[in-house]
LODOZA-772181 format. One record per residue: residue in one letter; x negated, y, z of N, C-alpha, C in turn. Coordinates in steps of 0.05 Angstrom, whole numbers, plus 5000, padded with zeros to 4 digits. Each point is the difference from the previous one (the first is absolute). Layout:
<nodes>
AXYZXYZXYZ ...
</nodes>
This chain:
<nodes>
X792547417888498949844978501550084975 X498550124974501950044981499349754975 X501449974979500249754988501350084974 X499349864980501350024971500749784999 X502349994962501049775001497349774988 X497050124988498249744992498949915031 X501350125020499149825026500949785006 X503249904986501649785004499449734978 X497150174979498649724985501849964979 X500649734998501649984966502749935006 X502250024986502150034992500649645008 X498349815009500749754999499049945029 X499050155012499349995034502649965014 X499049885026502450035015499950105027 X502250165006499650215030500549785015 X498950105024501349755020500750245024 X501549945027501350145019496849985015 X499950285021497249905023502850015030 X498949755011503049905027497850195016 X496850064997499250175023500550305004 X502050114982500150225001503550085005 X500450165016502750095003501750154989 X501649914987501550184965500550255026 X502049895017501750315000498550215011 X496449995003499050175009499750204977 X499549824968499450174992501950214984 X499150244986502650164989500450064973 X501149684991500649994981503149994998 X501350164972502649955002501049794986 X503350044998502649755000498649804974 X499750214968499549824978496649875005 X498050105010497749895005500249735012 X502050145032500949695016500849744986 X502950094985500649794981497749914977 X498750114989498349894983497849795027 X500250055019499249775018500449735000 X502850015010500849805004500549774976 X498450094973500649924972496949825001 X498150085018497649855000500049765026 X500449744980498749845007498049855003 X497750034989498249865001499349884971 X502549984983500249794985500150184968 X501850175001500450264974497650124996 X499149974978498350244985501850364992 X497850145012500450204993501850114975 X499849924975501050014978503849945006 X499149765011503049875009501850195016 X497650095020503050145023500350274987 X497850184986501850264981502249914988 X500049754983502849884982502749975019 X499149925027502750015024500250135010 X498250165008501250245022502850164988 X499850034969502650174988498850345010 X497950035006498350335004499050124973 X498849814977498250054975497549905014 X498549864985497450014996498150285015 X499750175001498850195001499150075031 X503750045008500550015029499449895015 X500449724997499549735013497950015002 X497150094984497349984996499850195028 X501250175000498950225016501149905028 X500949935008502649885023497849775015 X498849864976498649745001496650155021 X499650234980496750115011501450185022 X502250155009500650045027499349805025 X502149864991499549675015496749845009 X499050064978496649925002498550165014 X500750274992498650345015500549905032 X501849955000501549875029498949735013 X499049924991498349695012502249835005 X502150044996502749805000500749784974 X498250034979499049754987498250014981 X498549724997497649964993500549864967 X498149964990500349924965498049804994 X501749705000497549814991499749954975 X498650094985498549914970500949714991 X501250014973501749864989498049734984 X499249795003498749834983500250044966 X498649994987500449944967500550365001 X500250024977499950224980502150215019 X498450314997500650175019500550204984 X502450205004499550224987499850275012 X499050175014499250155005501650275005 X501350125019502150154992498950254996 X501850124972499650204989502350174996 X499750265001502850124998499050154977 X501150074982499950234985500650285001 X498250274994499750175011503750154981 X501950035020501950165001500650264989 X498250224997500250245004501950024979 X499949954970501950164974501549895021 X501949724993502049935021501450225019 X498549985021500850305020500350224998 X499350124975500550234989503249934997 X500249764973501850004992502950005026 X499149905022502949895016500150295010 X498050125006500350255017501950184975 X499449924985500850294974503949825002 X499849764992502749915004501550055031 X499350025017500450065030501850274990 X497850274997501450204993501650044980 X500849814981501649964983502949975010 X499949695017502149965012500050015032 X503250065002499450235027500049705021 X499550005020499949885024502750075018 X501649825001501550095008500649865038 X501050045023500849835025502449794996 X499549855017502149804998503550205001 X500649814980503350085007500650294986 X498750074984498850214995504050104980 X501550195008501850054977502849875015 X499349785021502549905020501550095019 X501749954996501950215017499849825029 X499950315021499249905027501149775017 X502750034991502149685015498949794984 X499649954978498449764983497749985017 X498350174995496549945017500349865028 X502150145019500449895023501349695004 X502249974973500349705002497949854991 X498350074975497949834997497549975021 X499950095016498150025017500049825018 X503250005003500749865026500749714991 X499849904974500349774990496149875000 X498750214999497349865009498650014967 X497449915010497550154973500949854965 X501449775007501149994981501450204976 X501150145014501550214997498650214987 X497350045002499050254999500750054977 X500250284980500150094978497550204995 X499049804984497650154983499750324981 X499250195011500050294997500650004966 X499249784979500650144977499149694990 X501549954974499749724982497649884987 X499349775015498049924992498750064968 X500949954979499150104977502050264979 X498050154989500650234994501849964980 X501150204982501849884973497849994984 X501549724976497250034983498249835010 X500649875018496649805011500249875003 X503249854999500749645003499549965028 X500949765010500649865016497450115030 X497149874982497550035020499050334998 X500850104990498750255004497549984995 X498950275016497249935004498149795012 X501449775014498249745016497949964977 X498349905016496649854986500549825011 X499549774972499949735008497349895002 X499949895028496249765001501049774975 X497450174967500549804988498449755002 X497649995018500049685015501949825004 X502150175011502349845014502149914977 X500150214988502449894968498149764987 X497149994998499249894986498849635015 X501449945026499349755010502849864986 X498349665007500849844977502149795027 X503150074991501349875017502249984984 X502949855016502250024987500850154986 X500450295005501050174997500550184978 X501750124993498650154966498850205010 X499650194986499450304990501950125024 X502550014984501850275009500149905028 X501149725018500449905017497650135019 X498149984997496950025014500550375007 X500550114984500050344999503150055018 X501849844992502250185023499149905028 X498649765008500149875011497850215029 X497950144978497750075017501750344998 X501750044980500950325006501549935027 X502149854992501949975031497850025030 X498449874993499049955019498150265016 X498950194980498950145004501950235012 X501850094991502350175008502049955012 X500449765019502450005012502050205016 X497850165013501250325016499750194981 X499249974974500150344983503149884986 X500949864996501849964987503349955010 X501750214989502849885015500249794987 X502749905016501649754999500549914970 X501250234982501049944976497650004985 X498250094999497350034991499749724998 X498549895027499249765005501549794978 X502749915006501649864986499550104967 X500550264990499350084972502750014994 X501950205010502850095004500250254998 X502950094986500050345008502249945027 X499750205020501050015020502749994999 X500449855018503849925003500449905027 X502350065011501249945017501849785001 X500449834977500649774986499749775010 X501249785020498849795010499849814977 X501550014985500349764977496350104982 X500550334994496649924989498849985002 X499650055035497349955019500349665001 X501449865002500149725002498349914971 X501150094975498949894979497050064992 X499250255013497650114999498049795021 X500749975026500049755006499849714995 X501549964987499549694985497150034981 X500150204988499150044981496549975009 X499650125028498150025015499549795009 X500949805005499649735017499349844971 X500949974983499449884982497150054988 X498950215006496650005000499050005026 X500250005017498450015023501149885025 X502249834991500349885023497449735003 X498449885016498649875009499649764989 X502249824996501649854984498649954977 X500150304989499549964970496849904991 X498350035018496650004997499349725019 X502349845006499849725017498349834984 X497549915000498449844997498050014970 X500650345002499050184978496950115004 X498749924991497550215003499650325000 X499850095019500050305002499150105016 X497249905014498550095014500850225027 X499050174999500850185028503550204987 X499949964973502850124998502449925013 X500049865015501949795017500950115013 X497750205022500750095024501150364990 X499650084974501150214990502449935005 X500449784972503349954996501349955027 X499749915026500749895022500950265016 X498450284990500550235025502050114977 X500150044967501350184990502849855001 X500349735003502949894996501150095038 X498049935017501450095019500750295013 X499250154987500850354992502850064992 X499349794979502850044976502749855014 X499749755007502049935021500950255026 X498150055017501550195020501050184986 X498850174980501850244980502349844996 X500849864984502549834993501950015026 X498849855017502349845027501450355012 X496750155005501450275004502050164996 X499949994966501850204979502649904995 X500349675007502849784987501250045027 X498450045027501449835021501250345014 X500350194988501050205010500150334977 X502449984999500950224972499850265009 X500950065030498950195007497250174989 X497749755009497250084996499650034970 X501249914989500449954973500650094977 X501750225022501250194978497550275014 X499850015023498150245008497449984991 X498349744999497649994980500250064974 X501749934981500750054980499850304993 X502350105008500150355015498050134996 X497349875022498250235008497649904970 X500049834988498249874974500850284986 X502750024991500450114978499750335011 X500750075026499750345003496649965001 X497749835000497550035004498450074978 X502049794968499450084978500750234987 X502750075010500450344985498750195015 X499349925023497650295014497149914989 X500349784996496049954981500150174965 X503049944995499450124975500050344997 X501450075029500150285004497750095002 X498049895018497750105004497549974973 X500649844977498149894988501350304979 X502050094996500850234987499050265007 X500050005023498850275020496550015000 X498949714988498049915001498250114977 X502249924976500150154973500050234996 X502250135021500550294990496450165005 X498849865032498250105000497550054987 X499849694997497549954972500850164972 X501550054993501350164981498650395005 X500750005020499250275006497150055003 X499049755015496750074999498949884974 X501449904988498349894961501250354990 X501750135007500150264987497850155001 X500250145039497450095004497849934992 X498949774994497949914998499850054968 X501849924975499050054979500350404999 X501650185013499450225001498250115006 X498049885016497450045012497749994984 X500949744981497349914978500750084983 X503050144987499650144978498850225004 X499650255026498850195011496349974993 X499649755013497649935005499050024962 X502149844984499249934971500050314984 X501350145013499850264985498450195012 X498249925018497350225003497749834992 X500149685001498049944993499550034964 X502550034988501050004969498250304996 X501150255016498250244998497650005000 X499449885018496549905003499349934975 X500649805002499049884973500150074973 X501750294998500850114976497650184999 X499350095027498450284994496749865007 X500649815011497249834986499550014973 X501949924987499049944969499950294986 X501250055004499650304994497050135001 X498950015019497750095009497649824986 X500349754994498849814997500150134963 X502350014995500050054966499050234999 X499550195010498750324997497350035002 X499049755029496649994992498549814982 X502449884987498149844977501150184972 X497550084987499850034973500749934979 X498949595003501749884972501149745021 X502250044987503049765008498249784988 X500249845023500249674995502349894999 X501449944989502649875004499549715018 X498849894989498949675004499449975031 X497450205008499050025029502650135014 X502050214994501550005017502449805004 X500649824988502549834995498349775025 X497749914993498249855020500950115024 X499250205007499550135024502350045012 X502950094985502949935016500549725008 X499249814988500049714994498649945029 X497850015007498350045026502550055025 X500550294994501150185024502649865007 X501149864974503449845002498649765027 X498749824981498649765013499350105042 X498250154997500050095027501950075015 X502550114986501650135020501849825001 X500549824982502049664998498749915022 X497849965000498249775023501650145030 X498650224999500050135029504549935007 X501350034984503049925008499649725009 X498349834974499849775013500049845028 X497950235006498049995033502550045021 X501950244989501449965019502249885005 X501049834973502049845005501850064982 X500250204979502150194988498749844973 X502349754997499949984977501050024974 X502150065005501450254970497650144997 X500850185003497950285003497049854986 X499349875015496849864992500949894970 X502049764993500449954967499350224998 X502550254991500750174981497350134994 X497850095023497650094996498549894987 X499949705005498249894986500549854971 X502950085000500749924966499050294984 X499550185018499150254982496649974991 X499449935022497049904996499849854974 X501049805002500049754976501150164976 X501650264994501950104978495950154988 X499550075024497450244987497149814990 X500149785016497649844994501149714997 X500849924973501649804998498349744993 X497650115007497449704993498749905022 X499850165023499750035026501549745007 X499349685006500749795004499850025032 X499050215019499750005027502250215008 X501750144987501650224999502549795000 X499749814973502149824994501549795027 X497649845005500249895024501250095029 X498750234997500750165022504650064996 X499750144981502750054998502549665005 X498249804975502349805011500249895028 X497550005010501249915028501850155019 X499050234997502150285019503249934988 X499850014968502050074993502649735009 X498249754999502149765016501350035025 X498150175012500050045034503050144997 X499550254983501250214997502749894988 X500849844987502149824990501749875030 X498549865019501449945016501150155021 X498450284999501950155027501650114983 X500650064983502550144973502249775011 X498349754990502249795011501450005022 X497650035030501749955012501850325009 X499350154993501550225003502549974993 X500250014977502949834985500749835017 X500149765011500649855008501650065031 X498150135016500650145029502350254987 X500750084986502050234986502049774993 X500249764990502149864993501049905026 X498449865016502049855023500350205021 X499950284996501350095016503050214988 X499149984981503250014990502149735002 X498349754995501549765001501650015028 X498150065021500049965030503550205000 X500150264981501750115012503050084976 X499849694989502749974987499450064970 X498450124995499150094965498149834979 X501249714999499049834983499150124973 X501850154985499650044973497050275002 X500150135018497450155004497049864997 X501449755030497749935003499349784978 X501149934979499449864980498050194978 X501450235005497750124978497449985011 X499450125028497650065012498849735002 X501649735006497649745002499949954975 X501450114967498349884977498350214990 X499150285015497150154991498749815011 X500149925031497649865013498849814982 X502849844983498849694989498750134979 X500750214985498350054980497450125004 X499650165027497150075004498449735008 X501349825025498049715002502549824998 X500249734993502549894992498849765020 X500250015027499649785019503149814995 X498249835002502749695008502150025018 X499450075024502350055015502150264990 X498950224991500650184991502249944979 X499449904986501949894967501249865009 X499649795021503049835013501350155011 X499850215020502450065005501450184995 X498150174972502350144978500649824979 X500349845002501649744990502150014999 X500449875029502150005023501850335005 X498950204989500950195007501650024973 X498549984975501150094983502649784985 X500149745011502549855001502750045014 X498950165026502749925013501550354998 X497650194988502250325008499850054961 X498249904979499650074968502049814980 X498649685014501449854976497350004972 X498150105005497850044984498449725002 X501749784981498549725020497849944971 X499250144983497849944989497550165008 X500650255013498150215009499149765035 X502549945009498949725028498749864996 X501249844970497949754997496950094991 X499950214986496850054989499250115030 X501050115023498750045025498949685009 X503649945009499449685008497449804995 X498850014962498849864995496750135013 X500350194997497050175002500249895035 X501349985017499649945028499349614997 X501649934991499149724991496949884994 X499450314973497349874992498350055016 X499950185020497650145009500149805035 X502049825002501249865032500849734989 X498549904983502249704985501349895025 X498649925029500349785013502450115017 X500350225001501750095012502750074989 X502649755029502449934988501450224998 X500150215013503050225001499450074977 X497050094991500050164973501649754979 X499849755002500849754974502650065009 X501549975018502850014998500650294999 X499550205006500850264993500550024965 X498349854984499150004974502149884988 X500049765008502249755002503250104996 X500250155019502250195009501050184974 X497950144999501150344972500149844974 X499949694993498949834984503849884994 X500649955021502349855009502250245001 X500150304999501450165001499850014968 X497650054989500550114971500449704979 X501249865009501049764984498549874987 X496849965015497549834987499749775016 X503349834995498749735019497949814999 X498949984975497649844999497350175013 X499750265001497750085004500949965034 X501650085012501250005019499349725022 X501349834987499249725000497149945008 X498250014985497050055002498950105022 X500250175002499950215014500649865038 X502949965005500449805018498349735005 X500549924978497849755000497150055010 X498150094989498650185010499250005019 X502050225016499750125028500749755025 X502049744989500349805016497749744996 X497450094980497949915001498449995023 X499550325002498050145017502249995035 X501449974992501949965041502549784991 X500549834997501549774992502650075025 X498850095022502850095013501750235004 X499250224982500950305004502749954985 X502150095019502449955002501950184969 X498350285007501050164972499549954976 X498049825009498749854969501749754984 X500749905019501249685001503850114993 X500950215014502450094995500350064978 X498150294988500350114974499549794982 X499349824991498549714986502549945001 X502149905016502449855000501650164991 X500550245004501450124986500050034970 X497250124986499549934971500749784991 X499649845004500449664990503849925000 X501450175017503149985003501550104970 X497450194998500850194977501149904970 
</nodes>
């Protein structure tokens, strides 16, 4: 029997178990299983993607295994139904596949020295060390995660930021080491694993959401605090392990940045070949086209100037499109800004060029950008500062300007070149706090306590509890 996910009805149905059928006959695996035992009778579909901690997607698919399987059935939800729909993926999958070969894949333990691997092993899955760091340089905390903004957007206790670490933790518990998790640089330190600790219990200990509205986030906060506790009791209750996890974090990161260099060197060599190839290609098609016109000027009698400027104007336009078609969008602008130079009234020439040419703005960008954090990645801040402010100047994204912000405070001292970043990440993200206190921050360095001030105020509007917010605030005001 095969099955899709509109076989499981709407997003407010609920699966129920069938007792006439015998699980362990059928051959489904471990995460399908567990997404089993999550159906009671009582959860809507919608609900158990939000718990399983798999994503939405998976869970969908886990769910129509399970159904393909006659191992459970879907009773139709009373009142208003919504119908499940997925949206068709493909740019997406381009994109992760193209990021895949970007960044390397690396095995667990990947860079650890062999007596480390063997003690961590033997301390159990806890232990495991993740082949390379959850987020790249340059990408903050979540990296690449997608957030279900359904889920950010239900109406419970909770803020904003609270709701998003709450569903990242939850989503990544095994992609992420120890120090990760907590939001630590690695140490072998019991005193900072303890405070990193406190620090952790103080949002997610159980305690804190006691007689709080917060719907199914409960049972999030309930599995990520009890994660975070065994990491803790683990790492405090034996220095041994402590100092050897530590150990194998940091040889995991200097062999991720080794490989992300070797990664470089290579893409480096095939962006050579490759523009050696199309300058080859650009200089027979340049002949062509020379001794075209040539031939073309010899069998006409009287020069049109007008009809031939048209007619390059044409040939630009067509051969811009056809780069288009295949994806080459530099190449497609530059062609089609030639078009627009020869037929400058041509409003379908025009059109044509600004949209390419935006396209064409953001891979400049992110080119730049993939050239900066991998210099960042390998000790050369002041490089990679040049290469992430071409990016901002070809597309000037929000995240982008914050964290050459942040870059250009702590290695320039350039804190009016920060704050005009800072602000541009502000305007284009109001609601969002790191950008207000980042702002707050280069505000409070360059001796603008009233704007400063503001600024804090502000950001302890939009999250009344963000701790950097509430600190830096106290500190201005001491002033």
């Amino acid at each position: 029997m095969s099955a899709t996910a509109a076989d499981l009805g709407a997003w407010e149905d609920v699966p129920r178990r069938r007792p006439d059928v015998d699980v362990t006959a059928a051959p489904i695996d471990s995460k399908a299983a567990f997404v089993l035992t999550r159906i009671d009778g009582l959860t809507p579909i919608l609900d158990i993607c939000a718990m399983s901690g798999f994503g939405q997607r998976e869970t969908l698919g886990m769910l129509v295994e399970l159904y393909a399987h006659g191992l459970i059935e879907v009773q139709p939800a009373d009142g208003k139904r919504r119908p499940i729909k997925l949206r068709d993926r493909a740019g997406r999958e381009r994109r992760a596949a193209q990021a895949g070969r970007d960044r390397p894949n690396l095995p667990d333990f990947n860079g650890v020295e062999p007596a480390d691997v063997h003690a961590l092993r033997r301390a159990g899955p806890l232990f495991r060390v993740p082949g390379q760091p959850f987020a790249e340089p340059g990408q903050g905390r979540y990296g690449t995660h997608r957030f279900d903004k359904r889920r950010l957007l239900v109406r419970n206790a909770l803020t904003l930021e609270q709701k998003k670490e709450i569903l990242f933790l939850a989503a990544n518990l095994d992609a992420l080491d120890h120090f990760e998790f907590f939001g630590v640089e690695p140490t072998a330190e019991r005193r900072a694993i303890k405070k990193a600790y406190f620090a952790f219990s103080k949002r997610f200990h159980p305690d804190t959401v006691f007689r709080k509205e917060v719907g199914d986030y409960k049972a999030l906060i309930e599995r990520i605090f009890k994660r975070g506790t065994e990491i803790y009791e683990s790492l405090s209750s034996d220095a041994a392990l402590r100092e050897t996890y530590a150990r194998a974090i940091e040889a995991r990161d200097a062999a991720y940045r080794r490989s992300l260099e070797g990664e470089r060197r290579k893409q480096e060599g095939e962006r050579r070949e490759k523009l050696k190839a199309e300058a080859e290609r650009r200089k027979v098609a340049l002949r062509e086209r020379l001794a075209s016109n040539t031939r073309h000027r010899r069998q006409s009698t009287v020069a049109n100037p007008v009809a031939e400027r048209l007619e390059r104007a044409e040939r630009y336009y067509k051969e811009g499109m056809a780069h288009y078609q295949s994806e080459n969008f530099i190449p497609a602008s530059n062609t089609l800004r030639l078009a627009v130079s020869f037929d400058p009234k041509n409003e379908h020439y025009r059109q044509a060029f600004e949209k390419v040419n935006e396209r064409a703005r953001q891979v400049r960008a992110e080119q730049y950008w993939k050239a900066g954090y991998l210099q960042e990645s390998v000790g050369r801040p002041r490089e990679a500062l040049q290469s992430y402010l071409e990016a901002i100047e070809a597309w000037p994204r929000h995240d982008y300007c914050a964290h050459v912000a942040e870059l250009l405070v702590e290695h320039t001292g350039d804190l009016r070149r920060a704050a005009d970043l800072a602000e541009q990440a502000v305007a284009a993200e109001p609601q969002e706090v790191d950008y207000l206190v980042l702002l707050g921050r280069i505000y409070g360095e360059a001796n603008l306590a009233k704007k400063a001030q503001g600024v804090f105020e502000r950001a302890l509007e939009i999250d009344p509890k963000n701790d950097d917010a509430k600190q830096a605030l106290k500190s201005i005001k001491r002033r």
